[in-house]
C-alpha positions, 0 to 999 in steps of 0.5 A, spaced: 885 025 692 878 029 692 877 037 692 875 039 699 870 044 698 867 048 705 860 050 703 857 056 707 850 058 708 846 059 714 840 054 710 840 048 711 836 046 705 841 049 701 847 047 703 844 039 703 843 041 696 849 043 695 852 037 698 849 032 693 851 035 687 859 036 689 859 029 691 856 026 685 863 028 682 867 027 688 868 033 691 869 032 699 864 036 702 864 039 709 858 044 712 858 051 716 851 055 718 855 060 720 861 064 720 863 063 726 862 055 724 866 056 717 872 060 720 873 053 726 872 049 719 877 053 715 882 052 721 881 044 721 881 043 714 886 045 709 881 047 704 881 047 695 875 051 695 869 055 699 862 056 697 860 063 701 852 065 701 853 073 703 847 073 708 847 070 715 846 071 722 852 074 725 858 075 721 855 077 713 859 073 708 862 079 705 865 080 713 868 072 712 871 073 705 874 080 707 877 076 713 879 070 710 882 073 704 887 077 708 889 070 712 896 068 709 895 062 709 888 063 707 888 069 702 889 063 696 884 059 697 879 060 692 871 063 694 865 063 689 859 067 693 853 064 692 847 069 693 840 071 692 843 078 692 844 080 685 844 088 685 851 090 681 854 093 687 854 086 691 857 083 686 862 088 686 862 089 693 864 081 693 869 081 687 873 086 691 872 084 697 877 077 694 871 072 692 874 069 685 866 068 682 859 069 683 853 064 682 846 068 683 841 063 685 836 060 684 842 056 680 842 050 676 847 045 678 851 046 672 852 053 673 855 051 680 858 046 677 862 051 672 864 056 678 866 050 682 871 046 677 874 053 674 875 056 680 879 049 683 882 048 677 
């Protein structure tokens, strides 16, 4: 059975991109632009994993992980923040906030790749 992976990013550029490389190994993958979006997607499918870029319209990344994370029957579902932020006080603003790694873009598709297997294995 496939890992199912939310991706988050009010890009859409990017969560396409995103897409091609998790199904290329077999990741299922489902797309929100928002916040709003990924909270109704997180409450339809039961999830292995979220991708959260942090800057968004209306909810920030940092609101939705702090929401999630303090869920119950989402506070274990791993989140990996993948962001164009990379001031030290975001990163550890994420961290803290629950996020279970880090990935900076620009990012190759391994270091994606890594995150994403370390985090739902």
């Amino acid at each position: 059975m496939p890992k199912k992976i939310l991706v988050v990013d009010d890009d859409v550029e990017m969560t396409m991109m995103v897409q091609a490389i998790l199904e290329e190994k077999d990741y299922e993958v489902f797309l929100a632009h928002s916040g709003l979006d990924a909270i109704e997607k997180s409450n339809k499918e039961v999830l292995d994993l979220i991708l959260l870029d942090i800057r968004m319209p209306t909810l920030s990344g940092f609101w939705f992980c702090d929401a999630f994370k303090k869920r119950p029957h989402t506070s274990n579902i791993p989140v990996v923040i993948v962001s164009s932020l990379s001031a030290e006080e975001d990163i550890q603003k994420a961290y803290q906030l629950g996020a279970t790694a880090y990935v900076k873009k620009p990012f190759k598709p391994e270091e994606l790749l890594q995150a994403v297997e370390k985090a739902v294995a």
